[in-house]
mmCIF file of the C-alpha atoms, coordinates in Angstrom:
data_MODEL
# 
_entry.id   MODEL 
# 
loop_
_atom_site.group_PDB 
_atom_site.id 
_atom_site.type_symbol 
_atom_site.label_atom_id 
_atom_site.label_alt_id 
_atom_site.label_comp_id 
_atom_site.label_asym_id 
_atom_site.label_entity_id 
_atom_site.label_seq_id 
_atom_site.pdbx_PDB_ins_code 
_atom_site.Cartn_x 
_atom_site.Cartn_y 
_atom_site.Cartn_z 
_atom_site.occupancy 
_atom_site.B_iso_or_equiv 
_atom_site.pdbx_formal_charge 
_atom_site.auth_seq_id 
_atom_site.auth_comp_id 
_atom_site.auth_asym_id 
_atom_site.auth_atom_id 
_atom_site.pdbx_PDB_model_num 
ATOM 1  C CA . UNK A 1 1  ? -55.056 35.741 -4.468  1.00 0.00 ? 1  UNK A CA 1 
ATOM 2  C CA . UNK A 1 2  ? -55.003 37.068 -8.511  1.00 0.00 ? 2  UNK A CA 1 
ATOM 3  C CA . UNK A 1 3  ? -57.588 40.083 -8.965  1.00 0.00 ? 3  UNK A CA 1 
ATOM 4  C CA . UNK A 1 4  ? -58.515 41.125 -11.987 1.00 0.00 ? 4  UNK A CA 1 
ATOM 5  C CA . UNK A 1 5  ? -60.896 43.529 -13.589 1.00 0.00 ? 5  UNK A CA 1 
ATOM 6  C CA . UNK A 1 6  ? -62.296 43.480 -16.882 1.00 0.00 ? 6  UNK A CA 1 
ATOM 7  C CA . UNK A 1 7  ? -64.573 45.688 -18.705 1.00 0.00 ? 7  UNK A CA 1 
ATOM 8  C CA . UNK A 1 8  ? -68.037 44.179 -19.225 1.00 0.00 ? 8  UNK A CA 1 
ATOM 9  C CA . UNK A 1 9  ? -69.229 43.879 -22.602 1.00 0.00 ? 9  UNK A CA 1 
ATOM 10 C CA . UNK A 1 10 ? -72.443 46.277 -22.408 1.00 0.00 ? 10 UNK A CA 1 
ATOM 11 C CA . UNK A 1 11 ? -69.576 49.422 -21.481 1.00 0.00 ? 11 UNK A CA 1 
ATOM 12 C CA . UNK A 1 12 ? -70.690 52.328 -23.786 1.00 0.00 ? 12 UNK A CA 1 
ATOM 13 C CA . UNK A 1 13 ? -67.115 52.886 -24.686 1.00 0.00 ? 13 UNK A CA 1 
ATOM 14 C CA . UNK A 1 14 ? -65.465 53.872 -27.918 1.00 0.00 ? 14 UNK A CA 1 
ATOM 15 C CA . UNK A 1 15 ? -62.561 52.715 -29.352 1.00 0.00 ? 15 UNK A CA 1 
ATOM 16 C CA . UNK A 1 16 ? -59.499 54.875 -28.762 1.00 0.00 ? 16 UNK A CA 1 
ATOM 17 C CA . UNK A 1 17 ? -57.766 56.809 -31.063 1.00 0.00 ? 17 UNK A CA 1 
ATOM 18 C CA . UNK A 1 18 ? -54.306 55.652 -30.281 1.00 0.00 ? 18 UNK A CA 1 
ATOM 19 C CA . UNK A 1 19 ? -52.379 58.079 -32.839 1.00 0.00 ? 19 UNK A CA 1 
ATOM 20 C CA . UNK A 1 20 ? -53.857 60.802 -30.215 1.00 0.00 ? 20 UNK A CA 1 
ATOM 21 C CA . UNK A 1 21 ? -51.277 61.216 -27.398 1.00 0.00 ? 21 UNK A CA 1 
ATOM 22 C CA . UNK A 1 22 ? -54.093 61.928 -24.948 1.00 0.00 ? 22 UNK A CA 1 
ATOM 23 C CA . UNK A 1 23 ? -56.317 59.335 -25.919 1.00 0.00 ? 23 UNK A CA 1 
ATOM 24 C CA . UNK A 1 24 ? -57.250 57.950 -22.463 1.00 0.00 ? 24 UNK A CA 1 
ATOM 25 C CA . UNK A 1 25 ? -57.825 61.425 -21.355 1.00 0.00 ? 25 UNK A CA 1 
ATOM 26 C CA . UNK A 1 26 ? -60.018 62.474 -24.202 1.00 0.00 ? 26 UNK A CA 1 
ATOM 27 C CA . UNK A 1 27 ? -62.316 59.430 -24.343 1.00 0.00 ? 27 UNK A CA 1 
ATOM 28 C CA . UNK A 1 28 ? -62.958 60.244 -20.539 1.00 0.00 ? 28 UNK A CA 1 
ATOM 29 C CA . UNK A 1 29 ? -63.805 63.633 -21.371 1.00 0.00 ? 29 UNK A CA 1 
ATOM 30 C CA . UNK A 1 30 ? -66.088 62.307 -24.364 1.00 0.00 ? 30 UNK A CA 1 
ATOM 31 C CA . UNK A 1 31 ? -67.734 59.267 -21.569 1.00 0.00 ? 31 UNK A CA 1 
ATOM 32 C CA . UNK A 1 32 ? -68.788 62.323 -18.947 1.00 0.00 ? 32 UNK A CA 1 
ATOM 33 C CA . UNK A 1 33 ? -70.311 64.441 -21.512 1.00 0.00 ? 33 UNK A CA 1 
ATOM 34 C CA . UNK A 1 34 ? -71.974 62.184 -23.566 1.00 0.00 ? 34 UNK A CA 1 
ATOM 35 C CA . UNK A 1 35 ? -72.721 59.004 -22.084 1.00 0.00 ? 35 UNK A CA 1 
ATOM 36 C CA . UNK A 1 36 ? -75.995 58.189 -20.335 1.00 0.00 ? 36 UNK A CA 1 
ATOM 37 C CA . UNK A 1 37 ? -75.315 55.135 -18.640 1.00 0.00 ? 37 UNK A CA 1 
ATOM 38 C CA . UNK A 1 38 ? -72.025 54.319 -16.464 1.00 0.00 ? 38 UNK A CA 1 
ATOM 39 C CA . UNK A 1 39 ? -69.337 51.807 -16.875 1.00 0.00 ? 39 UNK A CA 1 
ATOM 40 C CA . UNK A 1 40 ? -69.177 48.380 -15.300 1.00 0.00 ? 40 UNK A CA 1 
ATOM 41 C CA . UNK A 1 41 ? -66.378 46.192 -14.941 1.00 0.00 ? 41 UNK A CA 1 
ATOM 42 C CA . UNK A 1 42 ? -66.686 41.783 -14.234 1.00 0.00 ? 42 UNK A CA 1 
ATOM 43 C CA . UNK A 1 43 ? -63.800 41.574 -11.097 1.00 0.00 ? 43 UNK A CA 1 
ATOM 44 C CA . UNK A 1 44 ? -62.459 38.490 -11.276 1.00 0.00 ? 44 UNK A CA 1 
ATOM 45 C CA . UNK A 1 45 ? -60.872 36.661 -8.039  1.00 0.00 ? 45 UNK A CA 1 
ATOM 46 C CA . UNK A 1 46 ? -58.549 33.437 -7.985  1.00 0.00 ? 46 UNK A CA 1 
ATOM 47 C CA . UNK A 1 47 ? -58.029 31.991 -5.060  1.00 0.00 ? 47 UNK A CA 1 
ATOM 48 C CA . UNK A 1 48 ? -54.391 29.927 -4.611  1.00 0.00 ? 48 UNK A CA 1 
ATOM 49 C CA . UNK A 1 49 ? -53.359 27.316 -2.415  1.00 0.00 ? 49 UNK A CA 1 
ATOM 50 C CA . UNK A 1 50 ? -49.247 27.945 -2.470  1.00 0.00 ? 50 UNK A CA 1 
ATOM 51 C CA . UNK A 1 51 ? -48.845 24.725 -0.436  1.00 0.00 ? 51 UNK A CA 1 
ATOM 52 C CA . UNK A 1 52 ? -49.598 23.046 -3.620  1.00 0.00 ? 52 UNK A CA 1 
ATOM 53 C CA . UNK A 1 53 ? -48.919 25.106 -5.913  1.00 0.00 ? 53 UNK A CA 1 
ATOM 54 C CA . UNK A 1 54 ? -45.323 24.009 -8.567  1.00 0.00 ? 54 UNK A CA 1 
ATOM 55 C CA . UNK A 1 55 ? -43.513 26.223 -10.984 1.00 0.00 ? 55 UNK A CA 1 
ATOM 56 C CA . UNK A 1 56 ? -41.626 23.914 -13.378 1.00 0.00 ? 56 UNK A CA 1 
ATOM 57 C CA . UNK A 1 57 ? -41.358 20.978 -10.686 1.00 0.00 ? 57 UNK A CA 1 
ATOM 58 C CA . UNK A 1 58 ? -40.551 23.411 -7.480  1.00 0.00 ? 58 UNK A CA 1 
ATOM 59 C CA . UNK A 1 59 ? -42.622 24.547 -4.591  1.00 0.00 ? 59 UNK A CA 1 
ATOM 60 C CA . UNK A 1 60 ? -42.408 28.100 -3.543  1.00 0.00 ? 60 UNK A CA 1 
ATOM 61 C CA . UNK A 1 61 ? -43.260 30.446 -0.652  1.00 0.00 ? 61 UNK A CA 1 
ATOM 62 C CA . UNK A 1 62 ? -46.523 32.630 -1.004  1.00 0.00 ? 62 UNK A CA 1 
ATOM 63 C CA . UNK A 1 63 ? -44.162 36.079 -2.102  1.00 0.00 ? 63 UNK A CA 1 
ATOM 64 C CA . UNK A 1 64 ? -43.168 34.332 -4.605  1.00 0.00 ? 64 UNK A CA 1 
ATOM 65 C CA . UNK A 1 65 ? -46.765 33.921 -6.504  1.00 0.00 ? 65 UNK A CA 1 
ATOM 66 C CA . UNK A 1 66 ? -47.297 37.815 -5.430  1.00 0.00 ? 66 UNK A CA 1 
ATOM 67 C CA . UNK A 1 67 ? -44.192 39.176 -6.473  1.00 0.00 ? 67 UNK A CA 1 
ATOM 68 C CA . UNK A 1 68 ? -44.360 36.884 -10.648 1.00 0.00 ? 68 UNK A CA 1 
ATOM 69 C CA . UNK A 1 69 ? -48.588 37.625 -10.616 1.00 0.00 ? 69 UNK A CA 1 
ATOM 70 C CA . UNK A 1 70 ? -47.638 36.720 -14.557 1.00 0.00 ? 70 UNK A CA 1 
ATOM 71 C CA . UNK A 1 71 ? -46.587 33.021 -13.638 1.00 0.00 ? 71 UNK A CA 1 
ATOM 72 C CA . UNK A 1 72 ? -49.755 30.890 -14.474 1.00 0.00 ? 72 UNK A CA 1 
# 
């Protein structure tokens, strides 16, 4: 199985200032003292079938799909 979590478009979020070397840490710190309402996040799940499941013509075992989560 592929998880996935994604941030849901109502998030009160701001964009981060990326030229600020803490910028994950500071727009935390700005989301607990300012924001009202909490963040939500869509999980997605895919569900695979590795018996039928090909990679450019080949079947593999299940590790394989775990272990190359970036092979489509």
């Amino acid at each position: 199985m592929k998880q996935s979590a994604m941030p849901s478009m109502g998030n009160p979020g701001h964009p981060l200032r990326r030229c600020e070397p803490d910028c994950l840490q500071a727009e935390l710190t700005r989301y607990l003292d300012e924001d009202d309402a909490m963040s939500r996040f869509d999980i997605g799940l895919q569900f695979m079938d590795t018996g039928r499941m090909t990679y450019h013509g080949r079947r593999h075992d299940a590790a394989f799909w775990i272990e190359n989560a970036s092979v489509a």
